[in-house]
N, C-alpha and C positions, 0 to 999 in steps of 0.2 A: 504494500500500500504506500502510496505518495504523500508523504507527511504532508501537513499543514505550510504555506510560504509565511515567512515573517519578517521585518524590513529592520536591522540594523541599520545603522548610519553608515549608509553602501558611499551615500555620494561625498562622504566629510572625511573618509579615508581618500591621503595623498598616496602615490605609490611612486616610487623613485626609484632608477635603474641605474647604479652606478657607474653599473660594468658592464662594458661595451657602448651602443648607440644611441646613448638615451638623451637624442637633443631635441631641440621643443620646435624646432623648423622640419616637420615629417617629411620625409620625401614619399611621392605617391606611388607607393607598395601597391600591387593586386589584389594581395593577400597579404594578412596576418597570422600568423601560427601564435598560440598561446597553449602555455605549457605550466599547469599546475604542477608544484614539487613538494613532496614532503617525505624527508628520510630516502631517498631515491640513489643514496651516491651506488650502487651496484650497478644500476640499470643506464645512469644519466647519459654518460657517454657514449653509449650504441645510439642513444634516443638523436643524441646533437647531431653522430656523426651524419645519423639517417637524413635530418633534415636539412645538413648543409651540403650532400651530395645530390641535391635534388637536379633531375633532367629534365628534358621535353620528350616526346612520346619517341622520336628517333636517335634518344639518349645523349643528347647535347647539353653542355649546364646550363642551369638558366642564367640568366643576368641578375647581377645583385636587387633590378632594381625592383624585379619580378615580385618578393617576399618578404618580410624580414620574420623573427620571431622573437617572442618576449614568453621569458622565464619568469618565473617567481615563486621563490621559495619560502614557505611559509611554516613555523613551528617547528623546524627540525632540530636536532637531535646530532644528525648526523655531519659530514663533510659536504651535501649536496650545493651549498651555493659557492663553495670555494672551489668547484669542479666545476663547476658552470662558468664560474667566473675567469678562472683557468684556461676553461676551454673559449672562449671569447676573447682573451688574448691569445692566444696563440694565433688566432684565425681571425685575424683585423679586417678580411675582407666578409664575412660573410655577418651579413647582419643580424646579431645578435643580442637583443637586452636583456642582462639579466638582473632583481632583484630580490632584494627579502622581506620580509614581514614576521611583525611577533603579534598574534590576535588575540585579542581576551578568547578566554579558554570557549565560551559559547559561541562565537564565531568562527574558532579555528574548526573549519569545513571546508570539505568540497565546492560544497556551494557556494558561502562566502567568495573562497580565492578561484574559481573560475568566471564567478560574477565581475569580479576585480578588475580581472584580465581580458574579459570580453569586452565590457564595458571602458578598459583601456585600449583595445584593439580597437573597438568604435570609433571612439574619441579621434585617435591616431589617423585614421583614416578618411573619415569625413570633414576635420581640418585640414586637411590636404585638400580637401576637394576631391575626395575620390568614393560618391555616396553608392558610387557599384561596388564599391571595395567587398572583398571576403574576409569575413572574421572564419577561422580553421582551428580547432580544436583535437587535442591530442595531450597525450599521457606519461609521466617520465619513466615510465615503466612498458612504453610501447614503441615498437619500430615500426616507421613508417616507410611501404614501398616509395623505390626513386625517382617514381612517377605521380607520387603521392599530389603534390601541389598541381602537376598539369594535368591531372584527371578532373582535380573538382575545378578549376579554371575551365574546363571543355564544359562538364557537366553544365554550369554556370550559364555557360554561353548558349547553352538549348532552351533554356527560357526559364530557367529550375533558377528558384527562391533559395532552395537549401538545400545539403547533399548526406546521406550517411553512408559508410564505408560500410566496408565487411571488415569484420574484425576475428582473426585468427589468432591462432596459440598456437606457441612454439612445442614442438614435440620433447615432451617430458615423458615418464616413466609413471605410471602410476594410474587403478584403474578410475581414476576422478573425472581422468582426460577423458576414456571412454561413454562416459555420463555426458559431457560436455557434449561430443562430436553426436552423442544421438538426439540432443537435445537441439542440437542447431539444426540436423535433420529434420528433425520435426518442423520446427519453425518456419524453416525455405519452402519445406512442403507445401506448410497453412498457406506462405506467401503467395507462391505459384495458385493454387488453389481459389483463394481471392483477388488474383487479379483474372480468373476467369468468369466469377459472378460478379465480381464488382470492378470491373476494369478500368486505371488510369491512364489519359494519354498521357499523360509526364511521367509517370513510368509502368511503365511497359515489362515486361516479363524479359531477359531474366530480370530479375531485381530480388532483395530479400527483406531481413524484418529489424536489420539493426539501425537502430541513430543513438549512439551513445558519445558520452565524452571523450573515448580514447581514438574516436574517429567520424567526426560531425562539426559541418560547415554550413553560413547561412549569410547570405547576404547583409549588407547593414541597413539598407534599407525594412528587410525583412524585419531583424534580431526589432529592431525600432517597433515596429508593426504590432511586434508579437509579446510586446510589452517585456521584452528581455530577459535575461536566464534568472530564474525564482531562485532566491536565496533561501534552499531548504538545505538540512544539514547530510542530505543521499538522495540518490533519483534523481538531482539536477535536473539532468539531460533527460531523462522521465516525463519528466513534468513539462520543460521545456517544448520536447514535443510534442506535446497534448497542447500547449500552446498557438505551437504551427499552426497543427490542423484545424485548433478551434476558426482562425484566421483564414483556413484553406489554402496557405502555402504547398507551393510545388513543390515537396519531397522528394528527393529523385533518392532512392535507394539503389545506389550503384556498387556494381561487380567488380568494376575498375579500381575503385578506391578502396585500396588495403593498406591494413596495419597487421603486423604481426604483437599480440602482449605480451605479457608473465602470464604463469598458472601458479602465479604465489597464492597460499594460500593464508598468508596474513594481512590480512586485508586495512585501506586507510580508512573503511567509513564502515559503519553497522551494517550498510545493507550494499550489495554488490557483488561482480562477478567471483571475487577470492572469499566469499562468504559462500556463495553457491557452491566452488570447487569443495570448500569447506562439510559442507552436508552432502554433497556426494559422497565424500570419502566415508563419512560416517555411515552413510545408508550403504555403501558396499561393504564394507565390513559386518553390518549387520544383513547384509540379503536382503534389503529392502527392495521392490519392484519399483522400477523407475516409474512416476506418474506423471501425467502431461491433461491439458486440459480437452475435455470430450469432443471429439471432431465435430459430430454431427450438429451437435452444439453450435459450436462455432462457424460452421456452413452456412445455417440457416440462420445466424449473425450475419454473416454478410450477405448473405439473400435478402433481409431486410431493410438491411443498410442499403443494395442498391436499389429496393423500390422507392425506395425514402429519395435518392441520390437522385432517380427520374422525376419524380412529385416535385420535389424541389428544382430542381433545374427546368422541366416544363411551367414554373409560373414562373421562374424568373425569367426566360424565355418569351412569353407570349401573356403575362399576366393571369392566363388560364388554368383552373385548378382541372386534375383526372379526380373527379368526384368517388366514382367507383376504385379507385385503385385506392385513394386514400382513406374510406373509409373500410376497404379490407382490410388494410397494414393496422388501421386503428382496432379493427378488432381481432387481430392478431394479439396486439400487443396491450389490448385490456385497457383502451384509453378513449376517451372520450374522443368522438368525431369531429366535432366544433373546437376543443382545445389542441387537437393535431394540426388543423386545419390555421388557426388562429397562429400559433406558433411557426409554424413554414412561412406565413404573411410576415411575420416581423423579424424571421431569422436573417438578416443581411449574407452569414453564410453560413454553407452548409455543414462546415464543422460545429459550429457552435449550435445549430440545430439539431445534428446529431447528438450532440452529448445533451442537447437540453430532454430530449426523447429517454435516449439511455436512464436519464436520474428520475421520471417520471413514470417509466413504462412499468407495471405488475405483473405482464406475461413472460414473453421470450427470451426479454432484456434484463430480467429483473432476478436478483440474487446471483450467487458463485455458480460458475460451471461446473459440471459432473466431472469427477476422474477417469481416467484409464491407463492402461499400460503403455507407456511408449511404443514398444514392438507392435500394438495392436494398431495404433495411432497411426504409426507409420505405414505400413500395409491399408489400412483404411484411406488413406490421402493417395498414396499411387494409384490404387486401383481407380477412385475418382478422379484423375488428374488422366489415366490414361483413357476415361469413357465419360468426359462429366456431358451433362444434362444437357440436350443444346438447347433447351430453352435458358441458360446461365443469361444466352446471348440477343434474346428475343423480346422482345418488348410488348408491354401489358395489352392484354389479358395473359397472353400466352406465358408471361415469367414467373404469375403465378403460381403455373404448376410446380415449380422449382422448390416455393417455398413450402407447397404441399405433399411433398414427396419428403422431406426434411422434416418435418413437422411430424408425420405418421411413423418415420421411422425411429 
């Protein structure tokens, strides 16, 4: 669950780079990279070198003036800023700012110091004059491919708001990773699977289900939009894009953009992927059966969701409502006809209608989904994925059936 946001005095903290390029005349960078750090000295230096060797797609450097990126290291313990700051000198050309911070103990988060940094990467950017700039986000505990920056650059350039990477783990020992790897199976699954009842044109299949911190880019115009990264103390980037969508930014879930992590399982915040790895381990050691959430479930979630996606986008279209389609979905989902109806009128967009649905609905939408076995999971999504329904693709009356075929079963 996505904690509560709460607003410390975000905008009365200064943040100062000493070391490296930290002048107040910006040059107008494409992109920002921003790099939360805390206790990271093991990981820092693969993380720098990844991102100062960055190419273009036919493996040429980029030009300095292409990126820079800003560190900042916050609460540690360990050597991480004096590596950073190290590593910044040695390498005068690549633009590099690194910083520290000591936070009262209730702000020293994730959240907090990505908030920080984003919202410095803003700043940075759109003083320059560069309000298309990219704010890029990553992890000091992540490598980043060497295409990393011209992929979400290209991405960008197709008309996409914000980008999420696929984020990969380096091959360790241990059956946690196993747990992992069936777990992202799953997930690609679901993705593919909903992007064939609920299809976007900004992204298109392949694509998958990640937008997290160690690899998630957004426009600045967007980050603006979208009232900025929520100062929660985990799930940031959670939250963050529940955000997006409320706004209906173009997500573009890209193949291209990779990062390699850790599979540390000591993790920096209460909730997150080294807490996951964490209760894997546990449940394999006890034989626990891996559980993932009930497909069918979740199908006929987005069978919903794209009647809803037509309703809504045929009035904003033509100002005309589908009477009959809407008051099906309405009593699909155990909701008043005239307050579905009502709501769609006033949704500006469709993310924020969709969830205003979600928190209302008592039928299909309403409560935790059912369990099942991953193994079972995964086998039940390929076999739909290799024969789904071709009403996924057919328009009302006929998509209907989709939801009533899902429903029955």
């Amino acid at each position: 669950m996505i904690p509560k946001s709460y607003s410390p005095d975000i905008e009365n903290i200064s943040l100062k780079f000493p070391s490296g390029r930290d002048n107040r005349t910006f040059l107008s960078y494409q992109v920002c990279v921003i790099v939360p750090v805390r206790n990271e000295g093991g990981h820092l230096c693969q993380t720098l070198e990844a991102l100062r060797k960055q190419t273009d797609v036919n493996g040429q450097q980029l030009p300095p003036d292409a990126y820079e990126v800003l560190v900042l290291v916050n609460n540690s313990t360990d050597e991480s800023f004096q590596i950073a700051a190290k590593y910044a000198q040695d390498f005068p050309e690549f633009s590099l700012s690194v910083g520290s911070i000591l936070l009262p103990e209730d702000q020293a988060h994730i959240g907090t110091v990505r908030r920080l940094l984003m919202d410095e990467a803003y700043n940075r950017l759109t003083q320059a004059g560069n309000v298309n700039g990219i704010i890029a986000s990553t992890d000091g505990d992540t490598i980043v491919d060497s295409q990393w920056v011209s992929h979400i650059i290209a991405e960008i350039k197709r008309g996409n708001d914000a980008v999420g990477g696929r984020i990969l783990t380096q091959k360790e020992k241990g059956n946690a990773r196993l747990y992992h790897l069936r777990d992202v199976t799953y997930r690609c699954l679901l993705a593919q699977a909903e992007c064939l009842i609920d299809p976007l044109i900004h992204n298109p299949y392949p694509c998958h289900f990640q937008y997290f911190g160690a690899n998630m880019a957004v426009t600045c115009k967007m980050y603006e939009q979208a009232g900025k990264l929520p100062v929660i103390p985990f799930l940031e980037d959670v939250a963050f894009h529940k955000a997006l969508m409320s706004v209906d930014a173009r997500v573009r879930n890209s193949v291209h953009v990779k990062v390699h992590t850790s599979t540390r399982t000591d993790g920096r915040v209460q909730v997150g992927f080294s807490e996951q790895l964490k209760k894997w381990q546990q449940e394999e050691k006890t034989h626990q059966t891996q559980m993932v959430e009930d497909v069918t479930a979740l199908l006929r979630r987005f069978s919903l969701k794209n009647l809803l996606r037509k309703c809504w986008s045929g009035y904003q279209e033509s100002r005309i409502i589908d009477q009959d389609e809407l008051d099906h979905v309405a009593s699909v989902l155990q909701l008043n006809s005239g307050w579905l109806e009502a709501a769609m009128i006033e949704s500006t967009y469709f993310g924020s209608f969709w969830n205003l649905v979600q928190r209302s609905a008592s039928g299909d939408l309403s409560g935790d989904v059912a369990l099942q076995p991953v193994d079972h999971a995964i086998k039940q999504l390929r076999q739909f994925i290799k024969k789904p329904d071709i009403t996924a693709f057919q328009k009302s009356p006929a998509g209907r059936s989709l939801l009533e075929h899902y429903a029955k079963a």
